[in-house]
C-alpha positions in Angstrom: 9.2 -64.5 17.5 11.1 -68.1 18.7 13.5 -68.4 20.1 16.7 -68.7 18.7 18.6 -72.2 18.5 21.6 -73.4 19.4 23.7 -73.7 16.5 24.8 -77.3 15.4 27.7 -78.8 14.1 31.1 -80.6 14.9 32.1 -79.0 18.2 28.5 -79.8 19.7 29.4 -83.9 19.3 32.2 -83.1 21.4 33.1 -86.2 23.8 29.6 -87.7 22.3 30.9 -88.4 18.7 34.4 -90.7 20.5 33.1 -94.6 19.5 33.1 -96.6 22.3 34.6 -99.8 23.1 31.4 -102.7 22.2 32.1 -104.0 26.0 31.9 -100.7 27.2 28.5 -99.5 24.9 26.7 -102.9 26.3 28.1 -102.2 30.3 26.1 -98.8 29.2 23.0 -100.3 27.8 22.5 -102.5 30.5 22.8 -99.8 33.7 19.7 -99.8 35.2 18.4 -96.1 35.5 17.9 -94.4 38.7 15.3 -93.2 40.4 16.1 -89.4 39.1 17.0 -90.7 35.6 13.2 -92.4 35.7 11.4 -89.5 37.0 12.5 -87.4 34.2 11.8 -89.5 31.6 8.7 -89.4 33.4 8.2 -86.2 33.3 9.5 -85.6 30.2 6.3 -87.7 28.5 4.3 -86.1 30.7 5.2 -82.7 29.6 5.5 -84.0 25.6 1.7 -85.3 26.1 -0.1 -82.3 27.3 2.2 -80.0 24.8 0.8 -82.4 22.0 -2.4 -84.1 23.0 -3.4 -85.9 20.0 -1.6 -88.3 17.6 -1.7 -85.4 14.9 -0.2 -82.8 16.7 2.6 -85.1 17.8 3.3 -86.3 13.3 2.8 -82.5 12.9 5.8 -81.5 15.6 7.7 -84.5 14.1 7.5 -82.9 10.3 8.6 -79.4 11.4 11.1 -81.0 13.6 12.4 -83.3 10.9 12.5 -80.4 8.4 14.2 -78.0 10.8 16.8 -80.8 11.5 17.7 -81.9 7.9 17.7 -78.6 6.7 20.0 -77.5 9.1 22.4 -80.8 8.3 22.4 -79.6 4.8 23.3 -76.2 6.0 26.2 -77.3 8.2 27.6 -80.3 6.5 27.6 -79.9 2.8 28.3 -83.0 1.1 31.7 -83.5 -0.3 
């Protein structure tokens, strides 16, 4: 059994999907992170690593992930 997914689609964008000003994206880009930012990215890779050791494992959770993803964009927004 696995768990079941949160559904996608427009309301999950929410204040995500707004563009944003270009001097406003590059103020963004440039931030430096902080130190709780960098530890979980940290430990992020970390846990990603030991989940999927080897360089197979990591294309194989790619595939089923990229799979799972577009078939779920088909689902949710049909073309017009």
């Amino acid at each position: 059994m696995t768990p079941r997914e949160p559904p996608i689609g427009p309301a999950a964008g929410g204040l995500f999907d707004d563009p944003l000003p270009p001097a406003e994206f590059e103020r963004r880009v440039r931030a430096p992170l902080g130190d709780d930012e960098v530890e979980e990215v940290a430990a992020l890779v970390r846990w990603f690593t030991r989940r999927y050791p080897t360089v197979a494992d990591r294309f194989a959770y790619v595939r089923r992930a990229w799979i799972r993803w577009t078939r779920r964009t088909r689902l949710e927004f049909p073309p017009p």
